[in-house]
C-alpha positions as CSV (number, residue, x, y, z in Angstrom):
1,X,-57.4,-26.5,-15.3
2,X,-53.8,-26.3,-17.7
3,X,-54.2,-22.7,-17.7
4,X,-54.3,-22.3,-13.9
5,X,-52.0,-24.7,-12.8
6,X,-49.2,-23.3,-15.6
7,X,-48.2,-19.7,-13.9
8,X,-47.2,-22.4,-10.6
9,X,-45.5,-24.2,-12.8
10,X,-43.7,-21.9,-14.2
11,X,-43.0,-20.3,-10.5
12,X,-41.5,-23.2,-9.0
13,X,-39.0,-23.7,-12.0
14,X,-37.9,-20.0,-12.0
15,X,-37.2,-20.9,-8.4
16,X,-35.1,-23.9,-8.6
17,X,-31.9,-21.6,-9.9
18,X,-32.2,-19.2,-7.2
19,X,-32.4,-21.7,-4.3
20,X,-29.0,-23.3,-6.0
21,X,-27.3,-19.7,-6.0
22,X,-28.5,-19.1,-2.5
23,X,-27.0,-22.4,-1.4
24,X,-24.0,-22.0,-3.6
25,X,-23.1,-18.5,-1.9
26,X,-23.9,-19.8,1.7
27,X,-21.8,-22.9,1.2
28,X,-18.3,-20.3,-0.3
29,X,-19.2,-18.4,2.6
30,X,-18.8,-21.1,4.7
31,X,-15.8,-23.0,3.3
32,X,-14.0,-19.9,3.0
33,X,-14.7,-19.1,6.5
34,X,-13.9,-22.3,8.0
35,X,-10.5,-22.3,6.1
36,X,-9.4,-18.9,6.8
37,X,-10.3,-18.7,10.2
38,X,-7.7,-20.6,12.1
39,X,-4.8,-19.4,9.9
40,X,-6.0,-15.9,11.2
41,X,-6.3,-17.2,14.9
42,X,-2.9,-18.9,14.4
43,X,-1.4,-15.5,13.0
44,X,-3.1,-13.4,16.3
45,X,-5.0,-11.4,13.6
46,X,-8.0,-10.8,15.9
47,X,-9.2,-7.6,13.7
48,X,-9.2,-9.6,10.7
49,X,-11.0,-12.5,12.3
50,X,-13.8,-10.4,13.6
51,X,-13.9,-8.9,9.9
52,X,-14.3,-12.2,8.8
53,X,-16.6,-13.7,11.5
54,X,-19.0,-10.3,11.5
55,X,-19.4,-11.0,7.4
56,X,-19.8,-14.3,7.3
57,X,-22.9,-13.9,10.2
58,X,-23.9,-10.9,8.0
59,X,-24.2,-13.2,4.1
60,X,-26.2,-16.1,6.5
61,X,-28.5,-13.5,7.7
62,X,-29.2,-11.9,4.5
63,X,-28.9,-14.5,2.0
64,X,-30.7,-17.6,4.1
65,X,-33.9,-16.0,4.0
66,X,-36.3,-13.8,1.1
67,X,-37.1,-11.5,3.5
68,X,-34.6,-8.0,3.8
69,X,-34.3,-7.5,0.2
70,X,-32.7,-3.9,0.3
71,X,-30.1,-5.4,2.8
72,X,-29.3,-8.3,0.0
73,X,-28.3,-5.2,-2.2
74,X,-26.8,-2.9,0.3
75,X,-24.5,-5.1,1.3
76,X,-21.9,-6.0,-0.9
77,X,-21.1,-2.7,-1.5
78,X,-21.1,-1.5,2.0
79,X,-18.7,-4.1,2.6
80,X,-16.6,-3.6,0.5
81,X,-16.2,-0.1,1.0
82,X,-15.5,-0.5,5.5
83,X,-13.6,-3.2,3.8
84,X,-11.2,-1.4,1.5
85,X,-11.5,2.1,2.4
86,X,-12.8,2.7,5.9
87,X,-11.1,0.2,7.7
88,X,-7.8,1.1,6.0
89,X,-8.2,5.0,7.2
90,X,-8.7,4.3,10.8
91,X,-6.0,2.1,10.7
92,X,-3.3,4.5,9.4
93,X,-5.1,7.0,11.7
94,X,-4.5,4.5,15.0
95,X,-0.7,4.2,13.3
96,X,-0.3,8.0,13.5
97,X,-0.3,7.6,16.7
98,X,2.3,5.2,17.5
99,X,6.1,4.1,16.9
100,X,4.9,1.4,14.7
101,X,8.4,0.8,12.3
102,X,11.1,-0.8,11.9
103,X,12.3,-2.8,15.4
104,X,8.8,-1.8,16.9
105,X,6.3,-4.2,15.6
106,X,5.4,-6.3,17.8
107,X,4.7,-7.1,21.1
108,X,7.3,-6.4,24.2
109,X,7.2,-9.9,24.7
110,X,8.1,-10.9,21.5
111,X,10.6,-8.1,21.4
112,X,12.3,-9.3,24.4
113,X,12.2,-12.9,22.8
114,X,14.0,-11.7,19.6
115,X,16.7,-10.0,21.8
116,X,17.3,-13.0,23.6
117,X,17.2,-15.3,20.7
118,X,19.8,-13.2,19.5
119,X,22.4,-13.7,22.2
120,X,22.3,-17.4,21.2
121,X,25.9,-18.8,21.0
122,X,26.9,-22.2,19.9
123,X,30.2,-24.2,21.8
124,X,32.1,-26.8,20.1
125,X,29.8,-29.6,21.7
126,X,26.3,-28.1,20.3
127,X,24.0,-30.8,19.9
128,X,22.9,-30.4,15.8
129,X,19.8,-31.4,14.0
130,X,18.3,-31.7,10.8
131,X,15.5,-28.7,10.3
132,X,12.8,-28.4,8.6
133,X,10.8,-25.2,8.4
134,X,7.0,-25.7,8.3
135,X,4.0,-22.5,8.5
136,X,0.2,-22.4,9.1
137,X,0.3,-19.2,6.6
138,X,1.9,-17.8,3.9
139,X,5.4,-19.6,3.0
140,X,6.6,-15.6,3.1
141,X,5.1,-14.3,6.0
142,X,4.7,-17.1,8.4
143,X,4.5,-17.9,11.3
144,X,7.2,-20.7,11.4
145,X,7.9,-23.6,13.1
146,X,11.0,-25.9,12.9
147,X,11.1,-29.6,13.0
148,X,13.9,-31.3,14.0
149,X,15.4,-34.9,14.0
150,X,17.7,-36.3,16.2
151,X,19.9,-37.7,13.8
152,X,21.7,-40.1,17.0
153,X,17.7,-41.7,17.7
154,X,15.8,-40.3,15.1
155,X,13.7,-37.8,17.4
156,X,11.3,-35.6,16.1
157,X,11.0,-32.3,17.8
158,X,9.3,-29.1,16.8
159,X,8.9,-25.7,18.5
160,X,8.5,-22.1,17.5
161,X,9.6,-18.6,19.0
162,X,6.6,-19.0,21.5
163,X,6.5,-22.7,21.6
164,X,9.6,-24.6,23.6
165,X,10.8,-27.4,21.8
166,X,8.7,-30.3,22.3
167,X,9.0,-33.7,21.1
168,X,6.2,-34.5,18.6
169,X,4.5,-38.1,18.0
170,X,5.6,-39.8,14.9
171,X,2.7,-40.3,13.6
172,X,1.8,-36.8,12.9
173,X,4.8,-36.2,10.8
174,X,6.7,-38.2,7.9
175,X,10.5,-38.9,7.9
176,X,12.6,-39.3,4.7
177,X,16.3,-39.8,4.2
178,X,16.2,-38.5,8.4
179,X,14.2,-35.4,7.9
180,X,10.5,-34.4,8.3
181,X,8.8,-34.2,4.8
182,X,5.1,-34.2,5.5
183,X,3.5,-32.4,8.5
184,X,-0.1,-32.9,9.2
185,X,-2.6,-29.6,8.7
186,X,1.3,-27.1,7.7
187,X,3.0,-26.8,4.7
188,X,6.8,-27.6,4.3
189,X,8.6,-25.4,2.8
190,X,11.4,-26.6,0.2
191,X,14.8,-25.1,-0.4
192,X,13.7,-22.0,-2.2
193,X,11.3,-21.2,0.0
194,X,13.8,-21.0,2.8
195,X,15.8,-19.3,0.9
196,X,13.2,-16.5,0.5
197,X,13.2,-16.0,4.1
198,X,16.7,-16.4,5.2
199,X,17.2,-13.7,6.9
200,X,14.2,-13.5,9.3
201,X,14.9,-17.6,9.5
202,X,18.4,-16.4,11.5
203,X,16.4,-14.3,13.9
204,X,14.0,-17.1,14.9
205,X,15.0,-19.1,18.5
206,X,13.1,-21.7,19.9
207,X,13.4,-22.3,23.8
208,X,14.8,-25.1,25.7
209,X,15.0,-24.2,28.8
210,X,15.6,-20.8,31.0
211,X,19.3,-20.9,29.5
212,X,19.4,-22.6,26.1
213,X,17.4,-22.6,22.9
214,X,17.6,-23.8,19.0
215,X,19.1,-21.2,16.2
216,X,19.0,-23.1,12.5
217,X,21.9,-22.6,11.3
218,X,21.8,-22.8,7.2
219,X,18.8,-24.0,5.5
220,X,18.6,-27.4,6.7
221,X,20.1,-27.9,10.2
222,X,20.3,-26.4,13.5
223,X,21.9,-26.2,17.1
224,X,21.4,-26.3,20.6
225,X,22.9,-23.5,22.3
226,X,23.4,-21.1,25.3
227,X,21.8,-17.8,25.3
228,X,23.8,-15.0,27.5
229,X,20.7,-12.5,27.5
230,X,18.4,-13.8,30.2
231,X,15.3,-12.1,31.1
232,X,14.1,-11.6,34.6
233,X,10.3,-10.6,34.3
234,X,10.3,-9.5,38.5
235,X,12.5,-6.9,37.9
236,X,11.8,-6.5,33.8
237,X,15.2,-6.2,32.8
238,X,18.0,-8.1,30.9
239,X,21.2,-9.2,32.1
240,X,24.2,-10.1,30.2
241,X,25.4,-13.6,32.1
242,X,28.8,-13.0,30.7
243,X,29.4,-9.4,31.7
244,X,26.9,-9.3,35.2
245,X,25.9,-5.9,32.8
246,X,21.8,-5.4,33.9
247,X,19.7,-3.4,30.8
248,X,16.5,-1.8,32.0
249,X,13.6,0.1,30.4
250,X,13.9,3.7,29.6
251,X,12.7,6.3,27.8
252,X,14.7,7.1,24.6
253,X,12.8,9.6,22.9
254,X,9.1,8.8,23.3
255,X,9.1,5.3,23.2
256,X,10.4,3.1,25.9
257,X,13.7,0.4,24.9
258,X,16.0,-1.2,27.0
259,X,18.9,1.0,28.0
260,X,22.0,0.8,29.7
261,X,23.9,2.2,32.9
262,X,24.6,5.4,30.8
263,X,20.6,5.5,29.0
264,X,21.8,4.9,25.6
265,X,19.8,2.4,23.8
266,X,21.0,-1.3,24.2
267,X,19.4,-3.3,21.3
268,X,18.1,-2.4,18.1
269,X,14.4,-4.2,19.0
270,X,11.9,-2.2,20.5
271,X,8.1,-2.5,20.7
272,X,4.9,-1.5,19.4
273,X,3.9,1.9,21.4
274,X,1.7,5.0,21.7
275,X,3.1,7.6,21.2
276,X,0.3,10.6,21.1
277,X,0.6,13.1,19.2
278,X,4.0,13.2,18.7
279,X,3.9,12.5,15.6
280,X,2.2,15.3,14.3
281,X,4.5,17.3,16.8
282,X,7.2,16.2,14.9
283,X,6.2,17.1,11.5
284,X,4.9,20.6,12.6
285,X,7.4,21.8,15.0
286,X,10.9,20.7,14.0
287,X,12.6,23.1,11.6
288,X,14.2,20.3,8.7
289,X,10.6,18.6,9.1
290,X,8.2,21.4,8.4
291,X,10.8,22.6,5.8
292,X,10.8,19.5,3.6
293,X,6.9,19.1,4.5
294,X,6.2,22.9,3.1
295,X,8.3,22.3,0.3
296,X,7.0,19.0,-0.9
297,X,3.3,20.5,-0.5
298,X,3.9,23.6,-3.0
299,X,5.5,21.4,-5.1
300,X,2.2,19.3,-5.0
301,X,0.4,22.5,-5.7
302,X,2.4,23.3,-8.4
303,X,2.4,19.8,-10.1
304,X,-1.1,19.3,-10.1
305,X,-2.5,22.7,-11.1
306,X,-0.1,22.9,-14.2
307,X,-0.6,19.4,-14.7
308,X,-4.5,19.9,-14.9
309,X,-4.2,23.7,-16.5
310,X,-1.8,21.8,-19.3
311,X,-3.0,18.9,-20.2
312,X,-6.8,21.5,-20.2
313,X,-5.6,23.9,-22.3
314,X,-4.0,21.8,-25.1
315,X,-7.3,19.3,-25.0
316,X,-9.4,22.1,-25.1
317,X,-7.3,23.6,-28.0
318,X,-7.3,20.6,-30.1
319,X,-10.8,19.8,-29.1
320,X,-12.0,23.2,-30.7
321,X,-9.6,22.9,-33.8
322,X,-11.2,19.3,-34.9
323,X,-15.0,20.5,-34.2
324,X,-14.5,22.7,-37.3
325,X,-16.7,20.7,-39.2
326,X,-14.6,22.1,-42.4
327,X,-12.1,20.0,-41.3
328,X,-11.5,16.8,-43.5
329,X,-9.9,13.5,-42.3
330,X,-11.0,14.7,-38.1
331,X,-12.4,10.9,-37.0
332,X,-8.4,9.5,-37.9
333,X,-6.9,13.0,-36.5
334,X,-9.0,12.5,-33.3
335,X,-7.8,8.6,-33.3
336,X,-4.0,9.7,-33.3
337,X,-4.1,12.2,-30.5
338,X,-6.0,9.5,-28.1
339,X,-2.9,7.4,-28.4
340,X,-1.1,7.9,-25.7
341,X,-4.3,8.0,-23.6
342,X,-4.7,4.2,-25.0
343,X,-0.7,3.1,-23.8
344,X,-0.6,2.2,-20.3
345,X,0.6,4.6,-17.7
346,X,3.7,2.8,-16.8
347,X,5.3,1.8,-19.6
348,X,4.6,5.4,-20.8
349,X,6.9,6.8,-18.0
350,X,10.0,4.6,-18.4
351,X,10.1,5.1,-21.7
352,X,9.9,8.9,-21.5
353,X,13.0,8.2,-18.4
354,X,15.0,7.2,-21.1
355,X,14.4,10.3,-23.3
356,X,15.7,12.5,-20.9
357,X,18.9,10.3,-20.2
358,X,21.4,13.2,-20.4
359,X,23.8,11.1,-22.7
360,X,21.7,8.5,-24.9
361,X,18.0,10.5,-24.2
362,X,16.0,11.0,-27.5
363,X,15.3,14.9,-26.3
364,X,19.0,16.2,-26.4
365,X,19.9,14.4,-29.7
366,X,17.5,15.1,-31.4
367,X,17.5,18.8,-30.5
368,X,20.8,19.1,-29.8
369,X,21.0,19.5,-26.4
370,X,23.2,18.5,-23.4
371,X,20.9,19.1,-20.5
372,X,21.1,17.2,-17.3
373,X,16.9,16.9,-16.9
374,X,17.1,14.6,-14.1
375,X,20.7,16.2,-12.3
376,X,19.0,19.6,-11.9
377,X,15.9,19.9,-9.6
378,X,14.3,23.0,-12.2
379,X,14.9,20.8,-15.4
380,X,13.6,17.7,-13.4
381,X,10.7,19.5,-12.4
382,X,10.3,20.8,-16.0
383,X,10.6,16.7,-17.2
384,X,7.8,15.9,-15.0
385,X,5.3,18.8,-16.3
386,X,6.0,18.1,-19.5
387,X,5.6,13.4,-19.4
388,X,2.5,14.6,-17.5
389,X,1.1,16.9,-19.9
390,X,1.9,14.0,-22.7
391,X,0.3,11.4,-20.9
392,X,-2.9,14.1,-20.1
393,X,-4.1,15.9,-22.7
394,X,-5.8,12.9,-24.7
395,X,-8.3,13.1,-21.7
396,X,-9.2,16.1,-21.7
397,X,-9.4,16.6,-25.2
398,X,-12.1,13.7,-24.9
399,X,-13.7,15.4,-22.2
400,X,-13.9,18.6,-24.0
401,X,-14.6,16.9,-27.6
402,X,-17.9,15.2,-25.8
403,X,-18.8,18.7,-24.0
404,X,-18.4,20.6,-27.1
405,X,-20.8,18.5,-29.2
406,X,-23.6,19.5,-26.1
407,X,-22.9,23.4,-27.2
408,X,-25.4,24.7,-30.1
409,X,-23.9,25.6,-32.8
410,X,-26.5,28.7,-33.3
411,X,-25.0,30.2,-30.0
412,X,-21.7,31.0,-31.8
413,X,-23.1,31.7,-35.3
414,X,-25.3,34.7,-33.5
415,X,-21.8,35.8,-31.5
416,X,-20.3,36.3,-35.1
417,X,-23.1,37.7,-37.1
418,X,-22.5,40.3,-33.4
419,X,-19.0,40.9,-35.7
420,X,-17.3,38.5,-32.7
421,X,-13.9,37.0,-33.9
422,X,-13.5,32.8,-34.0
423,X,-11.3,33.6,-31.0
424,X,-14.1,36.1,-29.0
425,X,-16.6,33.8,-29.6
426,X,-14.6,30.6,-28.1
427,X,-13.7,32.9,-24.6
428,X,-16.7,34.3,-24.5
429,X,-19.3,31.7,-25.1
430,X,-17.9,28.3,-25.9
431,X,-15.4,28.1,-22.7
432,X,-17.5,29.6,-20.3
433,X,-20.3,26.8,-21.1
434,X,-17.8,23.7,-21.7
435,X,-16.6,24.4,-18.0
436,X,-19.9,24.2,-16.7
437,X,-19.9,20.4,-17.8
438,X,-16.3,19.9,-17.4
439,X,-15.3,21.7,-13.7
440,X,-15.9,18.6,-12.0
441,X,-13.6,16.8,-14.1
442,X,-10.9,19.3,-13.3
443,X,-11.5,19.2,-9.8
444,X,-11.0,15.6,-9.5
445,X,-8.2,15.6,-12.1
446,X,-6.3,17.9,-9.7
447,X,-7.0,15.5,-7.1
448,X,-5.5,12.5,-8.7
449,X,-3.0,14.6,-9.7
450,X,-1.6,15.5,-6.2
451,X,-1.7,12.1,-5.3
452,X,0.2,10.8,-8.4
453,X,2.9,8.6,-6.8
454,X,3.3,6.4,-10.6
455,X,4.2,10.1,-12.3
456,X,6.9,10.7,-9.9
457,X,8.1,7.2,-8.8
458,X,8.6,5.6,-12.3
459,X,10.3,8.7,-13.9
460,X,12.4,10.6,-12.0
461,X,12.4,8.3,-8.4
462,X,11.6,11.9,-6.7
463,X,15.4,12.7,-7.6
464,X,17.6,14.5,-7.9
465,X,18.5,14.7,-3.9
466,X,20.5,17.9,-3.7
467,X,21.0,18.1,0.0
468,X,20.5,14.5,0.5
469,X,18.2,14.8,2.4
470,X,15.0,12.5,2.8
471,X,13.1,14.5,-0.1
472,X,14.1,14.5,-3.6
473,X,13.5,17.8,-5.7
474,X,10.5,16.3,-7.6
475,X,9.0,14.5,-4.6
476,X,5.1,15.5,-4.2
477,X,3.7,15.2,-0.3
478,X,2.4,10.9,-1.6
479,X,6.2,10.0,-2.3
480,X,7.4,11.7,0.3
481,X,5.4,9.6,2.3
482,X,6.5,6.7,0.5
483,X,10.4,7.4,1.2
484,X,9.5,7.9,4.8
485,X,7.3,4.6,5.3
486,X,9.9,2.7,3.3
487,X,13.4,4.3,3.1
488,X,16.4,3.1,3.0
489,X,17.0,4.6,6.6
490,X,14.6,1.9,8.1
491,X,10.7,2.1,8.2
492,X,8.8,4.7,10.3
493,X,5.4,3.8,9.2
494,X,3.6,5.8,12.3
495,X,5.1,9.3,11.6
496,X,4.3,8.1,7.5
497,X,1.0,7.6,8.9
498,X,0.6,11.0,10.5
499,X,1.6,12.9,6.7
500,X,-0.9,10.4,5.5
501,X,-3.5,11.9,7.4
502,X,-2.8,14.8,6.7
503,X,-2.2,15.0,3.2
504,X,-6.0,13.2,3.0
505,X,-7.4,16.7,4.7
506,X,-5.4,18.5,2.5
507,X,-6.6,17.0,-0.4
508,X,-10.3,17.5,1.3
509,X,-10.1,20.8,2.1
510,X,-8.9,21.7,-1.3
511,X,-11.3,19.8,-3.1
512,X,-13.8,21.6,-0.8
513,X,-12.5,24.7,-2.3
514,X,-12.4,23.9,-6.0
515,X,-15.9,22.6,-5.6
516,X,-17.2,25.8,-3.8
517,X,-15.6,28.3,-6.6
518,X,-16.9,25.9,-9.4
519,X,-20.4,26.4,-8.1
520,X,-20.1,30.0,-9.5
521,X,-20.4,28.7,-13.2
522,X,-23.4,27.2,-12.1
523,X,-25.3,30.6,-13.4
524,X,-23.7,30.4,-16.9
525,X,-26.8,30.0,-19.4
């Protein structure tokens, strides 16, 4: 009777710790859902939500029950992957098609909101209060509300760009020293804070009526006053009360802004728009834009073939020399050249920034030199072959160290009792099987390569800018996009968007073709 009642036993307890994982999970899931959910419905971020909402259904319906087992393990990493990777390319592929940038982010209502917060003026008799900035989200990114105390009554208010200002019930707040320090379910943000968001604080109006509204004014107070701009949404245009001058929507390029008499754009705020494919028009069809496109993309080519034929060749070269078993001391040889492979990326670059410096740099005092590396767009281009092939070759001469311990010796013993040279015998028989292990590796080598934005970024800022124009001498196509999305010109993240996508089919379509030619060393025996 023990012996058959045991293995029951026994199952039962095994059990016990999965049912308390099981309920763990489920009850994260849940907690985390409950709490993120109305911050995301607060915020408008309905994609997100549904993201949210779609896996949280998805972890109860796989994780309540033992049955669909190959779901449990499918799961995670298909979402992570729509997650992280899918959903982020159809979103820059929905951007390529707008005018999504600076001034046209939002909404045309809340456009038309900022531009008539804006025209906000404050008289000599503005009511003031004390403010207090309070958010559902992130104490950077909002959204924000402002509460406000009377300081004649001791009135609480609150209100937000949306939201006319309303009085709130006292007991849903906390007043100290007459100004809101608690606020139930938001957090207050202190002085620094504030100060963090100044600037996008000055551009936020709450309504009082059709004429009037509430601009803070400093960090800690605010006024009442009288907004010129007033919106008629019967006719959809603004009108200047002070001048009778009447702004109406117009084309101005190919998005729509409110213009004047004369067509000329009015205010700097636009709105979100599609845009079709001019985007891609643009980049293919004006002259400066295709010019600086083309360039950048040989430039690309350039940098990451020589990058990956560099950084090959001398890996492979060492590799070979410290196989000769001959060789004494190899294991602490082999342990110096992976060095720089060990040092992280970044710090690697600004350091080798400040051996080029044309004055101070390490490379022209100790050699004598007085070269301008990062002034002239052939030495700067020569700077960034060069930190490459430093920070590269320890991998490859890993990769081929590995691959070369696969490769009989007997093989090139035969090719030199043949009368084949140490040098004959590496071409003709060593190289030819080491790429068969190691043509992947190239392949996707060359694709990290053309997407290196930390290789260009950190050490020569894709500089210098002869022309000064948008694209520096050393930019490849990713930091070009980069200065595009986020220049000091203003943002224009949907025409960034539409290089995006088509630097990704680039780098498809060439990986496509390095993959296809590599298939020929598949008959190497």
């Amino acid at each position: 009777m023990t012996s058959t009642h045991a293995p029951a036993h026994r199952t039962r307890s095994t059990s016990v710790p999965a049912v308390v994982t099981r309920i763990a999970v489920l009850g994260i899931t849940l907690a985390v859902t409950v709490f993120i959910a109305p911050v995301l419905i607060s915020q408008q971020s309905w994609m997100w939500l549904a993201v949210l909402v779609l896996a949280a259904v998805g972890i109860f319906a796989l994780y309540s029950t033992k049955r669909f087992v190959p779901g449990k393990y499918l799961f995670p990493g298909t979402f992570f992957l729509s997650v992280f990777l899918i959903l982020p390319i159809a979103l820059t592929i929905g951007y390529s098609f707008t005018n999504y940038g600076d001034g046209t982010r939002g909404t045309k209502e809340q456009a038309i909101g900022s531009i008539v917060a804006s025209s906000v003026q404050q008289s000599a008799d503005s009511p003031r209060y004390t403010m207090t900035v309070a958010t559902s989200g992130s104490p950077t990114e909002g959204p924000f509300e402002l509460y406000l105390v009377d300081p004649t009554d001791g009135t609480v208010y609150h209100g937000d760009a949306e939201t006319p200002l309303e009085e709130v019930d006292s007991g849903a707040v906390t007043v100290a020293d007459g100004r809101v320090t608690e606020v139930q379910g938001l957090t207050v943000l202190d002085a620094g804070q504030v100060n963090t968001i100044y600037n996008e604080l000055m551009e936020l109006a709450v309504p009082v009526d059709e004429s009037s509204a509430v601009r803070p004014l400093g960090v800690n107070q605010a006024f009442v006053g009288t907004t010129v701009l007033q919106y008629d949404e019967a006719t959809d245009t603004i009108t200047d009360t002070s001048t009778g001058e009447e702004y109406t929507v117009g084309e101005v390029g190919d998005s729509q802004y409110f213009v004047d008499s004369s067509g000329e754009r009015a205010f700097s705020q636009g709105w979100l728009q599609s845009v079709g494919l001019s985007n891609y028009e643009r980049l293919f069809t004006n002259s400066t834009v295709a010019g600086q496109f083309f360039s950048a993309f040989v430039w690309t080519l350039v940098f990451a073939g020589g990058s990956v034929l560099l950084t090959f060749a001398l890996g492979f070269a060492l590799a070979v020399i410290l196989n000769d078993q001959r060789l004494k001391g190899r294991r602490f040889y082999r342990s110096v050249l992976i060095m720089p492979y060990a040092i992280p990326g970044f710090i690697s670059l600004l350091v080798w920034s400040n051996f080029y410096n044309r004055d101070f740099g390490l490379i022209n005092e100790m050699l004598g030199l007085d070269l301008d590396w990062f002034g002239d767009p052939s030495l700067a281009k020569v700077a960034v072959l060069l930190t490459n092939l430093w920070m590269g070759f320890p991998y490859m001469f890993i990769v081929s160290t590995g691959a070369l311990q696969a490769i009989p010796d007997e093989l090139t013993e035969a090719a030199r009792m043949d009368g084949a040279s140490p040098l004959q015998a590496t071409r003709k028989i060593v190289l030819p099987l080491l790429l068969v292990a190691v043509a992947p590796l190239l392949v996707s080598s060359f694709a990290f390569n053309f997407n290196n934005f930390n290789a260009i970024e950190l050490l020569t800022e894709g500089g210098p800018f002869p022309d000064g124009s948008g694209r520096g001498a050393t930019d490849i196509l990713i930091s070009m996009v980069y200065r595009i999305a986020f220049g000091g010109s203003g943002a224009d993240f949907g025409f960034a968007s539409a290089v995006s996508v088509c630097l990704f089919v680039l780098t498809g379509v060439l990986a496509a073709i390095q993959f296809r030619f590599t298939n020929v060393l598949e008959d190497v025996n």
